[in-house]
N, C-alpha and C positions, 0 to 999 in steps of 0.2 A: 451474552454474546462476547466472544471473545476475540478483539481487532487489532492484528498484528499489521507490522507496516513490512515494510522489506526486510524477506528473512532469506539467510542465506539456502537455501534448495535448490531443487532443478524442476520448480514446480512451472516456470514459464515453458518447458520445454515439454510440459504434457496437458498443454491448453488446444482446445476444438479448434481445428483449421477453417475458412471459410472453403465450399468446393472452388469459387471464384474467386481471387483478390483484385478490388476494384483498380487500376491506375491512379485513379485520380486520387487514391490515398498514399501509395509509394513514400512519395518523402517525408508526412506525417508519420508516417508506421516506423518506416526505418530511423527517423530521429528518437521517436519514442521507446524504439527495440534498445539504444544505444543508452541512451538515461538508465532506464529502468535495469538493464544489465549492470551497469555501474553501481546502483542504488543496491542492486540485490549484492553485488561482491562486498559491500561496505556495512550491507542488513545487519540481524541481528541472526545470532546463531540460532539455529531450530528447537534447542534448549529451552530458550527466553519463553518463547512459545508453549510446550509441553508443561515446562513449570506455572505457568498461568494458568492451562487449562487446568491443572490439576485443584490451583488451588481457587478455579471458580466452582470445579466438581465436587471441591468439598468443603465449601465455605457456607456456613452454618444459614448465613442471612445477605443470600448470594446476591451480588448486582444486577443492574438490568448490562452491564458493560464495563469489560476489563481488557485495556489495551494494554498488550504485550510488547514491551522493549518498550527505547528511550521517545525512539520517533516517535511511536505509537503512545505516548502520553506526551508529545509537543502537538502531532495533530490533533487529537481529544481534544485537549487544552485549548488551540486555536481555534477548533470551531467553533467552540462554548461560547469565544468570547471575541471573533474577529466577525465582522459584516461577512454574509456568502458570498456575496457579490466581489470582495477584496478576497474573500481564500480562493477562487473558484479561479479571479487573476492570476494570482498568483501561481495554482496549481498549474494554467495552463505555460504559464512563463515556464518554469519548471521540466515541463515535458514538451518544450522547446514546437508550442502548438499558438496560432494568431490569438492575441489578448485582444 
């Protein structure tokens, strides 16, 4: 499996729409739209990516898991080794959602 974190694309922009968006998530959604667009211009380049895949496609004695780019071996790393209960905080801090 190959776990990229934020890569720079335009892969948000060709995510399933709900036919309804609920109200009562508005400011959740749009806070979260604004992180995550931030995160993506700052990601890793699409490259980071590609070269990962390539080399879990042809690595002799392949992992169960290869995280692409820097993030993507700080979160690996964090969850190995932080309580879920303390990333799960943290994440929600993060994408500016009630801890």
């Amino acid at each position: 499996m190959v776990e990229p974190a934020y890569t720079r694309t335009s892969f948000e922009d060709n995510l399933a729409r709900p036919d309804q968006l609920l109200d009562i998530y508005e400011s959740a959604r749009a806070g979260i739209n604004v992180v995550v667009r931030k995160a993506m211009e700052k990601g890793d380049a699409p490259e980071v990516v590609a070269k990962t895949v390539l080399a879990a496609a042809n690595d002799r004695a392949p992992k169960r898991r290869y995280a692409a780019g820097k993030m993507a071996r700080q979160v690996s790393f964090l969850r190995r080794f932080v309580p879920a209960s303390a990333f799960d905080k943290s994440l929600r801090k993060q994408l500016g959602l009630p801890v």
